[in-house]
N, C-alpha and C positions, 0 to 999 in steps of 0.2 A: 465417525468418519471425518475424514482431513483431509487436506488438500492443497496444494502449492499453485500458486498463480505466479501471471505476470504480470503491472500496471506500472505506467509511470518509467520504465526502464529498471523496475527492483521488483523483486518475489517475494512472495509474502505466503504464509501458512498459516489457513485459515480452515477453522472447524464452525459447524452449525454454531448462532448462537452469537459470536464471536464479534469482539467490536476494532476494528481497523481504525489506523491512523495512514490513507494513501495522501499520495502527494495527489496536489488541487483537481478536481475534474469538473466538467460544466453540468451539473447537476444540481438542483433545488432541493431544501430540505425538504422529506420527505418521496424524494423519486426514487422511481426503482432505476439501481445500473446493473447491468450484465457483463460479465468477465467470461472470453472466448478461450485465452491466451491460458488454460491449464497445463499445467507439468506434469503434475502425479496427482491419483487420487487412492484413495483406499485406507485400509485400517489392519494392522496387525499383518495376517500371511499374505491378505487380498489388495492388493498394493498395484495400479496399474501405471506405469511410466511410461512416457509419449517419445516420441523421439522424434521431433524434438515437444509436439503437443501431444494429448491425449485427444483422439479421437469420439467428439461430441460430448467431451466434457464443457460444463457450464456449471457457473457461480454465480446467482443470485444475489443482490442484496440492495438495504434500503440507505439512504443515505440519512444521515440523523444530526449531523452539525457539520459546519464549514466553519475554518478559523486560523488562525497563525500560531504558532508555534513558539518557546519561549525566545528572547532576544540572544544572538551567539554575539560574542562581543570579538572583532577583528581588528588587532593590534598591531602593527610595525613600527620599531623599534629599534634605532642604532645608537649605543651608549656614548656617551661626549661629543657627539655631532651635532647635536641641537634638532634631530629628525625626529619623529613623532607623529603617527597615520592613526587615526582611530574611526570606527567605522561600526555601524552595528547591521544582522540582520534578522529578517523573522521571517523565515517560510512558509510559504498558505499550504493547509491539507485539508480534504476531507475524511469525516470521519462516517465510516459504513457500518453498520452490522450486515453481516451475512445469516440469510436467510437461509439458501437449499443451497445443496451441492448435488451434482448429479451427472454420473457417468454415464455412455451409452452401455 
């Protein structure tokens, strides 16, 4: 079974098992967080869409490492002007595995 969330302002599809990369959340290595915010759950013909949630859907999971992200490198650039902007960043995420999924 699978299932679609929402955290952070982005969806994400996650089956038991499964290890996530969500954007940062206030959690310690090791705590449980809980995801209200379901879209779909189901598997093959049994497939339940919310409109816009699912109704007493909940996503379990354990939180396993906090960290950044590789460096993106942000460039501007105007040729024979002598202009030249360089800039780097790195994103914080935590990373979940998902434990239970469960529909009402």
């Amino acid at each position: 079974m699978y299932a679609v969330f929402r955290s952070g302002g982005k969806q994400y599809r996650a089956s038991q098992g499964a290890r996530l990369r969500l954007e940062r959340l206030d959690a310690g290595v090791g705590d449980t967080v809980e995801f209200d915010e379901v879209l779909l759950v189901g598997e093959g013909a049994e497939i339940k869409i919310g409109s816009p949630l699912v109704e007493g859907g909940k996503i379990e999971g354990t939180v396993t490492s906090q960290g950044r992200h590789k460096k993106i490198d942000v460039i501007k650039f105007k040729r024979r002007k002598n202009y030249k902007r360089q800039r780097g960043h790195r994103q914080y995420f935590t990373e979940v595995e998902i434990t239970s999924i469960t529909s009402a």
